[in-house]
C-alpha positions as CSV (number, residue, x, y, z in Angstrom):
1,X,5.3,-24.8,19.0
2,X,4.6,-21.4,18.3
3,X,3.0,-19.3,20.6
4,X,-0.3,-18.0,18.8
5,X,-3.9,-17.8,18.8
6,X,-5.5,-21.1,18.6
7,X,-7.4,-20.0,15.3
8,X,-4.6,-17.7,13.8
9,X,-4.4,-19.1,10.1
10,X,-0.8,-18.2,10.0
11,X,1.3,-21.4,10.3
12,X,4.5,-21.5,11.9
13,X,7.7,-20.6,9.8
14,X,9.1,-24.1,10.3
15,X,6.1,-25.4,9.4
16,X,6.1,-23.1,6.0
17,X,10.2,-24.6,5.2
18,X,9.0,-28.6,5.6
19,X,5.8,-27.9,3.6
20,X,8.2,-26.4,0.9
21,X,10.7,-29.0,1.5
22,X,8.6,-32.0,1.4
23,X,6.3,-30.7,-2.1
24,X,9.6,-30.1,-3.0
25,X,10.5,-34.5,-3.4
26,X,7.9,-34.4,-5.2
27,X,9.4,-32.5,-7.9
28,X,7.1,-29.2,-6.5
29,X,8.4,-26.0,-6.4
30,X,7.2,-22.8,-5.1
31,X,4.5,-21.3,-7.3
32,X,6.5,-17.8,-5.8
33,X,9.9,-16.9,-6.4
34,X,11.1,-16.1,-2.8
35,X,14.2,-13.7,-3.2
36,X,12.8,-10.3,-4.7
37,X,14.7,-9.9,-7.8
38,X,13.7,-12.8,-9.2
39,X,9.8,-12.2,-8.2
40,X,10.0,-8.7,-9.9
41,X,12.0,-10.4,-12.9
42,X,8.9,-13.4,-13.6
43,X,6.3,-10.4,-12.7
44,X,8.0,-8.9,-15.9
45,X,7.6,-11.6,-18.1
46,X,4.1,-12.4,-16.9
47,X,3.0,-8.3,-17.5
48,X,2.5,-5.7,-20.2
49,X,5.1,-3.3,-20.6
50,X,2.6,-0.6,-19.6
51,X,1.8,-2.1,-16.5
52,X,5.0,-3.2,-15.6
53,X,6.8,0.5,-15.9
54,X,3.4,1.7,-13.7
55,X,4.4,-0.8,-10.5
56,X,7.9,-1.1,-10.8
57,X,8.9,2.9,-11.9
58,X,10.0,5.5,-9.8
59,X,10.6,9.4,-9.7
60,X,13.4,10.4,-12.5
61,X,16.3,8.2,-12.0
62,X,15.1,6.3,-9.2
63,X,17.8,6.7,-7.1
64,X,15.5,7.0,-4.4
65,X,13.8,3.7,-5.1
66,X,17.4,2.4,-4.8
67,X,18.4,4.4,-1.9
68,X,15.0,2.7,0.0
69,X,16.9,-0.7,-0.4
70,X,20.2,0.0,-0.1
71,X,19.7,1.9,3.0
72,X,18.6,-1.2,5.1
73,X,22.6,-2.7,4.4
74,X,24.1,0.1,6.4
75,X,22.2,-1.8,9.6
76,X,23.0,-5.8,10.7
77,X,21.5,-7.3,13.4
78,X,23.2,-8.7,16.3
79,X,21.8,-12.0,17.0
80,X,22.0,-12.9,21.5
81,X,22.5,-16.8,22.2
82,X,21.0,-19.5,24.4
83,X,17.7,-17.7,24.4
84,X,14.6,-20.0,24.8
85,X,12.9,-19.2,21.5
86,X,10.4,-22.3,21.2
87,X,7.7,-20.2,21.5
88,X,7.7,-16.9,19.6
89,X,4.8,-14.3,19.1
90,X,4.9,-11.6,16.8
91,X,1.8,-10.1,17.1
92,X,1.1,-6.5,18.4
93,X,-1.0,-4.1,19.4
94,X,-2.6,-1.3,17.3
95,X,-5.2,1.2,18.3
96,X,-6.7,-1.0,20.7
97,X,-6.5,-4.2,18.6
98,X,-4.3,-7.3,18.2
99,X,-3.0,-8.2,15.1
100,X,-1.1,-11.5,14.5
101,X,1.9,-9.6,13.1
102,X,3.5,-6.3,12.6
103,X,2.4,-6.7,8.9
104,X,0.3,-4.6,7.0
105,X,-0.7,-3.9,3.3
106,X,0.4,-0.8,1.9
107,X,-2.5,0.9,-0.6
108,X,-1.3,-0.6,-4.5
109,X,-3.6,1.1,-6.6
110,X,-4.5,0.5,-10.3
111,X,-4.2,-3.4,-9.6
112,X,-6.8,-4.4,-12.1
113,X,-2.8,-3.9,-14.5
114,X,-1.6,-6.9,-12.5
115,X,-4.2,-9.4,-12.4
116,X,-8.5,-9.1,-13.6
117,X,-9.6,-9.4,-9.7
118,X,-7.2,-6.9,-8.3
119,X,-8.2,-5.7,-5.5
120,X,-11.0,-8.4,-4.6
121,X,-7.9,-11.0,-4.7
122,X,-5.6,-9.2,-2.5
123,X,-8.2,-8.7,-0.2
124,X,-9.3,-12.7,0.6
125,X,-5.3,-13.0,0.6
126,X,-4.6,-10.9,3.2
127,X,-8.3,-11.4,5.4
128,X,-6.6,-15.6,5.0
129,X,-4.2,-14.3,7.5
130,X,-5.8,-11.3,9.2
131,X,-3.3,-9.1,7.8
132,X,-5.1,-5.4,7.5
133,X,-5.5,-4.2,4.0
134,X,-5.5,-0.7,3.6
135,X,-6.9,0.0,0.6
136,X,-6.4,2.6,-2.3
137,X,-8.1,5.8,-2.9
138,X,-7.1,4.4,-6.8
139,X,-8.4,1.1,-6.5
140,X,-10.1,-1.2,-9.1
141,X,-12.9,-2.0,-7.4
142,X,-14.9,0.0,-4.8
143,X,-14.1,-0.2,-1.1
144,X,-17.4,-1.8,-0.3
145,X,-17.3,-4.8,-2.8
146,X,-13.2,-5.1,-1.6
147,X,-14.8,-5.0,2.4
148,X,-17.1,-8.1,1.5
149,X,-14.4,-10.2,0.6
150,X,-13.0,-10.0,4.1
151,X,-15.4,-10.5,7.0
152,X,-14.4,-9.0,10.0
153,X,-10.6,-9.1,9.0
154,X,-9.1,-5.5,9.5
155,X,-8.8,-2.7,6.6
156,X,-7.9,0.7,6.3
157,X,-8.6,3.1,3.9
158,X,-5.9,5.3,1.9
159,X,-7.3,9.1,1.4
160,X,-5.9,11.4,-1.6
161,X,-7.3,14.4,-0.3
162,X,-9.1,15.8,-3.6
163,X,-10.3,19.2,-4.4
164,X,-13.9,18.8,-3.1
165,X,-14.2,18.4,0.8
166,X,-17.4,17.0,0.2
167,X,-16.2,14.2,-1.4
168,X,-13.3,13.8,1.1
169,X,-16.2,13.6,3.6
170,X,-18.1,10.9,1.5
171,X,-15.2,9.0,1.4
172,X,-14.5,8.7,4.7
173,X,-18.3,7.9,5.4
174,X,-18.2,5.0,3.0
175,X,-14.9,3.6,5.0
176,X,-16.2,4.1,8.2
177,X,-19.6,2.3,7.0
178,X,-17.6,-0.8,5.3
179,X,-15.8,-1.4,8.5
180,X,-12.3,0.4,8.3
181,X,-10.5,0.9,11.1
182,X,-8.5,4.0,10.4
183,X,-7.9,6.4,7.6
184,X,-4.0,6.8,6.3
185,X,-4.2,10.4,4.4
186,X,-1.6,10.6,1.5
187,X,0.3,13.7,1.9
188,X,3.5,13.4,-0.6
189,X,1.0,13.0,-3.8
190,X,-0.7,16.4,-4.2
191,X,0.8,16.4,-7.9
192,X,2.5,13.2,-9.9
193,X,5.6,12.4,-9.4
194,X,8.2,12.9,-12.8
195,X,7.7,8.9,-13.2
196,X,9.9,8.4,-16.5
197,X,8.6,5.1,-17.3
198,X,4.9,5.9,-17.7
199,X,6.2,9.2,-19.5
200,X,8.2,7.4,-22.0
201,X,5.3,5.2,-23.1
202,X,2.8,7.9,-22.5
203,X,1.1,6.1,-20.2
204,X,-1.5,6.9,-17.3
205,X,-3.9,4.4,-16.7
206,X,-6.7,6.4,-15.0
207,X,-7.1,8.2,-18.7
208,X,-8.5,5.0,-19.6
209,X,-11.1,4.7,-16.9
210,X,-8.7,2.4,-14.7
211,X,-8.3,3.2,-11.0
212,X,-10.7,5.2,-10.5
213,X,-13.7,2.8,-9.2
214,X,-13.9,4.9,-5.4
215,X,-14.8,7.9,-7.6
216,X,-17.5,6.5,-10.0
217,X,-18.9,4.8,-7.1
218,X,-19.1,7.5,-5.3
219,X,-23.0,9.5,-4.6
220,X,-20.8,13.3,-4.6
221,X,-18.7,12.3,-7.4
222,X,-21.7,11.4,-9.8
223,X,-23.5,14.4,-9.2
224,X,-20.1,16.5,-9.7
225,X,-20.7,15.1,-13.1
226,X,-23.7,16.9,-13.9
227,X,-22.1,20.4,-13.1
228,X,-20.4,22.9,-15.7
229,X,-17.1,23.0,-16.2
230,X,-14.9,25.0,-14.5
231,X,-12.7,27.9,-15.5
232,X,-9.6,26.2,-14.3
233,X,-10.6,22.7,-15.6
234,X,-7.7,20.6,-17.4
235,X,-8.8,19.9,-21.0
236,X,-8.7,16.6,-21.8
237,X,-8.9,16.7,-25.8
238,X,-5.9,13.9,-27.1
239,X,-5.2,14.4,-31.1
240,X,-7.8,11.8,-32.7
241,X,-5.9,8.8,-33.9
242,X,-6.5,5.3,-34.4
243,X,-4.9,4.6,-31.0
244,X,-6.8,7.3,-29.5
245,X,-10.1,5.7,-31.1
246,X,-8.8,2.1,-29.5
247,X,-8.3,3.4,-26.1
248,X,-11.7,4.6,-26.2
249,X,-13.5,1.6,-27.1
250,X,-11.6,0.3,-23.8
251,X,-13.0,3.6,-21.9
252,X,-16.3,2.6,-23.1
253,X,-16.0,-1.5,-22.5
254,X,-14.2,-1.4,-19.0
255,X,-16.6,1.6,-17.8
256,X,-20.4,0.4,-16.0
257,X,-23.3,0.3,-17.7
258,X,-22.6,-1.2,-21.1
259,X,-20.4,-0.2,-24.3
260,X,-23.1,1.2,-26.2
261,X,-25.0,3.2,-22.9
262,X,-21.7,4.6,-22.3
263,X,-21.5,5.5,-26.1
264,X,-24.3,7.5,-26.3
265,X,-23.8,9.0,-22.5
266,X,-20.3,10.3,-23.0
267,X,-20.2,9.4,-19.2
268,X,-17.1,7.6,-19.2
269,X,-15.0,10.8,-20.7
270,X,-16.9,12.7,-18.2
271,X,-15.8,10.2,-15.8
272,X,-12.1,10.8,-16.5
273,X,-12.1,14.2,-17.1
274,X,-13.7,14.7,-13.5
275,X,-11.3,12.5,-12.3
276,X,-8.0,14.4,-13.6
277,X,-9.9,17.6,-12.4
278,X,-10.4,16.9,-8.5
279,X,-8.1,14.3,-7.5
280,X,-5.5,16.1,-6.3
281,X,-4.9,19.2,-4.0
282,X,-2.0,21.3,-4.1
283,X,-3.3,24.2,-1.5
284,X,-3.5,21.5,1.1
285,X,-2.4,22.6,4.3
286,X,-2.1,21.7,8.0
287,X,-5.0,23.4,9.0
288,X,-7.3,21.3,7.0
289,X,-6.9,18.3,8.9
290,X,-9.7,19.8,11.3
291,X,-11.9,19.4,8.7
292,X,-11.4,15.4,8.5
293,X,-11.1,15.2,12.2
294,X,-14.5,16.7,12.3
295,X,-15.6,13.6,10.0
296,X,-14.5,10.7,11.3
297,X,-14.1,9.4,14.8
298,X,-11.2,6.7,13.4
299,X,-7.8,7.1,13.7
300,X,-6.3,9.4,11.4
301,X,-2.4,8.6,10.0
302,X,-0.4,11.0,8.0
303,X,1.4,8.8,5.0
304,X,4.7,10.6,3.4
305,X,6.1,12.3,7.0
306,X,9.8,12.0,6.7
307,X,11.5,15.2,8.6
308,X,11.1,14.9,12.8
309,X,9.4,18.2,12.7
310,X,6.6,17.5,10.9
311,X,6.7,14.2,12.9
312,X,5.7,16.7,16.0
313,X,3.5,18.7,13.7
314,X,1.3,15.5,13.3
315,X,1.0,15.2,17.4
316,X,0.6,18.7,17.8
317,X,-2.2,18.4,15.2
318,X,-4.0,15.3,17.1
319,X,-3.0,12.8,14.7
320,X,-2.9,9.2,15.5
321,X,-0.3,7.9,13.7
322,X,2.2,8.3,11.3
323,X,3.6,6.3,8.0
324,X,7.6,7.2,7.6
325,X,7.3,7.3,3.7
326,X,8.3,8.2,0.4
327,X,5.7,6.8,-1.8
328,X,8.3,3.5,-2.8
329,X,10.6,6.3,-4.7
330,X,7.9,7.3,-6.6
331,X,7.2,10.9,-5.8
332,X,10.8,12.8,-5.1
333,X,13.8,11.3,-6.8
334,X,17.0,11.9,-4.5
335,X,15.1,12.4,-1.8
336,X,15.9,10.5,1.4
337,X,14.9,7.1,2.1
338,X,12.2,6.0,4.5
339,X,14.6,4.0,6.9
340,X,17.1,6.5,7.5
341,X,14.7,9.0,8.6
342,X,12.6,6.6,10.8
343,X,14.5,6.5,13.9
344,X,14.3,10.3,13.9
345,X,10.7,10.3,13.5
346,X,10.5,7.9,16.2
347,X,12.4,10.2,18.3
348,X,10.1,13.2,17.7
349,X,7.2,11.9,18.2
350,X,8.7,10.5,21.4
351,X,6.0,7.5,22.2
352,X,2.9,9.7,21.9
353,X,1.8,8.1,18.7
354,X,2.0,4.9,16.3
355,X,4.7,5.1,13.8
356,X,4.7,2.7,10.8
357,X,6.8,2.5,7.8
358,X,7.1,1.6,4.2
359,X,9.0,1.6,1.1
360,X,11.8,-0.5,0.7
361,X,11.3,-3.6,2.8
362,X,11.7,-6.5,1.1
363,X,12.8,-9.3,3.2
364,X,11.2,-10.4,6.7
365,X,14.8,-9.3,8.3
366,X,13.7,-5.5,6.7
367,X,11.1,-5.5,8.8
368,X,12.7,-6.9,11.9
369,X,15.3,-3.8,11.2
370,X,12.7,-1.5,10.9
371,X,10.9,-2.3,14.0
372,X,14.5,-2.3,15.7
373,X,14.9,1.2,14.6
374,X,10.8,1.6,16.7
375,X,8.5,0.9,13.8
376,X,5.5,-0.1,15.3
377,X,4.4,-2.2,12.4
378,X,5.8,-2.5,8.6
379,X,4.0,-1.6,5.2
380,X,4.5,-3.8,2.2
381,X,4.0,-2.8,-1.3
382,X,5.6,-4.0,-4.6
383,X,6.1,-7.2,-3.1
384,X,2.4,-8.4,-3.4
385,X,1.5,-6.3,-6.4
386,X,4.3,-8.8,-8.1
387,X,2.7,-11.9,-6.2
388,X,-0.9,-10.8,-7.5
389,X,0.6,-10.6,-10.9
390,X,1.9,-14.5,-11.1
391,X,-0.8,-16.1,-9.1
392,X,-3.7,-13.9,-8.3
393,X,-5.2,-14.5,-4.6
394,X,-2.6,-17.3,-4.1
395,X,0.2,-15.1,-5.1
396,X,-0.4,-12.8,-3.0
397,X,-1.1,-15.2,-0.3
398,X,2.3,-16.9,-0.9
399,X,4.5,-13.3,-0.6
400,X,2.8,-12.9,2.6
401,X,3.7,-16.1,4.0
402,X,7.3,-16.1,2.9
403,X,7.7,-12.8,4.6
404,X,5.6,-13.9,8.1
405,X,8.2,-17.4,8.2
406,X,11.8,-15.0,7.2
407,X,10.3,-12.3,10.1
408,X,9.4,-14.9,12.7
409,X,12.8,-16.8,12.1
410,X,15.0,-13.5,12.0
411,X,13.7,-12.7,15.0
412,X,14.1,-16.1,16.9
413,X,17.0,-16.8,15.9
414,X,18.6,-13.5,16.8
415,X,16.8,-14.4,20.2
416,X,13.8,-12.4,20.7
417,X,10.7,-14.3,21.3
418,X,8.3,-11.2,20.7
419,X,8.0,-8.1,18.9
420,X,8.0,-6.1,22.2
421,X,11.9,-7.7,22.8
422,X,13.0,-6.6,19.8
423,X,14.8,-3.0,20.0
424,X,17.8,-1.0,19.2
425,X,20.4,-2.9,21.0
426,X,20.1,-5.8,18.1
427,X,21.6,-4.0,15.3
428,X,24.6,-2.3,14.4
429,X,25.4,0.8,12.4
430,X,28.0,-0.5,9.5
């Protein structure tokens, strides 16, 4: 048996292989493609081109979304024998709370591209299985509607730290007053990435209203409507083509309140124009992180630390955590991969604080390397964006799954029985 929680939801992993194994007499395969090249390759056939190049592009060459991969071969684990492993937990501890894995949801935004209930479905996929969702600042649907989809399941919130602090602080009200349990702040995104994909097809879905449903249902960003323009405002004035008429019929059909509202409003230009406008901060600095510490009393993560020193930075500065993280290759092309710099972030921060990680993990034996290497708990991305695309709540649900049964398995049978026995002694440097 597997030791867990009488009502954990999340079924053993040799429970998972014979209920595979037996639909699979019957002539029933998985609905999810397990290994990840092949998921990516059906998410393909199943997606627009547009959306496609959005989730699976990287910075400029993407050497760094290959580096994130390729990095995790120059570690193998080193299995121990005759180890009682019949009863396994891999649950741990995270700011005072216990969660049923080291699993964790990284923030996907945009995800109304992948499937029409985006975020709503990934949400009652991971709540199924108490996994914490953090969720975007570019999500589909606002936090609050994603919260009600998951009881008292745990969820974060992802903060792009915009140009108005009073919006910042709104958004951190609204997380702290739908139940979120920390805030993960988004450093390596104060300006986009040189993503050649999107570029080639001159695509950005938040110019067509998409991804931006924390800011248009947000009390500070609507009234920021009403104000004048400022003197250092982007224009936002495409060439008027036929396309350009297209896209905003979608503006005006996707937006709230009704095509022909919206028509004579303008709002939804407004909207977008806003948007482009505040999201992003370039001046942002250490010092400001007083200013969110001062609003909130949750835990406060820096996503995007890579180099030890700003590792210590973070403690010095009273954060709580830390995500080791490159934004899945998508921000810095040849830029260093997340694993590679983890164990030295680990080392700096020296067990004062948390230290998660994402970008690259694929497999559950990623994530039992990374939590070798002192990861307190791993971040998944791309994995169930690609799962969302094929099968909506149960794709999402099925990625999960398959990754909770390879972890739990890679980490009995290299004979550890909990997270807390898994450390550095089990791999090797190749």
């Amino acid at each position: 048996m597997n030791q867990k929680d009488k009502t954990s939801s999340i079924p053993s992993p040799l429970d998972r292989q014979r209920e595979i194994y037996i639909k699979g007499v019957s002539g029933e395969l998985p609905i999810i493609p397990l290994n990840f090249s092949e998921l990516e390759a059906k998410a393909k056939q199943r997606l627009g081109a547009k959306a496609y190049a959005y989730i699976a592009g990287s910075a400029g060459e993407e050497s760094t979304a290959r580096r994130n991969t390729s990095a995790f071969q120059k570690w193998s684990i080193l299995p121990r024998m005759l180890k009682d492993v019949s009863q396994r937990d891999i649950s741990i501890s995270l700011f005072g709370k216990q969660l049923p894995s080291p699993f964790l949801l990284s923030p996907v935004g945009v995800q109304e591209l992948f499937h029409k209930e985006a975020d709503l479905a990934t949400a009652r996929a991971a709540s199924s299985l108490d996994i914490p969702m953090i969720f975007s600042n570019q999500a589909s649907y606002a936090m609050e509607e994603t919260a009600a989809q998951m009881g008292d399941s745990p969820r974060w919130f992802q903060l792009y730290w915009s140009k108005s602090n009073e919006m910042v602080g709104s958004f951190v009200s609204r997380a702290e007053a739908c139940g979120c349990d920390a805030i993960v702040v988004t450093l390596d995104t104060t300006m986009l990435g040189w993503r050649k994909r999107d570029l080639n097809l001159g695509y950005l879905p938040f110019m067509e209203g998409k991804g931006i449903a924390q800011y248009i249902s947000d009390p500070v960003f609507q009234r920021l409507l009403t104000e004048p323009a400022k003197a250092d405002d982007v224009p936002v004035k495409p060439k008027i083509t036929l396309y350009t008429l297209a896209s905003l019929v979608k503006l005006m059909s996707n937006y709230p309140g009704g095509f022909f509202k919206n028509m004579r409003t303008q709002i939804p230009r407004k909207a977008v124009k806003q948007f482009v406008n505040i999201y992003s901060r370039t001046t942002l600095t250490w010092e400001d992180l007083s200013f969110l510490r001062k609003h909130t009393s949750l835990p406060i993560l820096l996503k995007g630390i890579l180099h030890p020193d700003d590792a210590r930075k973070a403690v010095e500065y009273g954060m709580d955590g830390i995500v080791v993280s490159n934004h899945g290759g998508r921000q810095v092309d040849g830029s260093v991969s997340s694993i590679e710099m983890l164990p030295e972030v680990v080392a700096a921060v020296a067990d004062q604080i948390p230290v998660l990680m994402d970008s690259g993990i694929r497999t559950g034996a990623d994530a039992f390397k990374a939590l070798a290497l002192g990861a307190t708990g791993v971040c998944i991305g791309r994995p169930y964006a690609y799962g969302l695309a094929l099968a909506g709540e149960s794709g999402v649900r099925e990625v999960l799954l398959n990754f909770l049964a390879e972890f739990e398995l890679t980490m009995g049978l290299a004979g550890c029985r909990s997270v807390g026995d898994i450390g550095g002694e089990m791999l090797r440097k190749n």
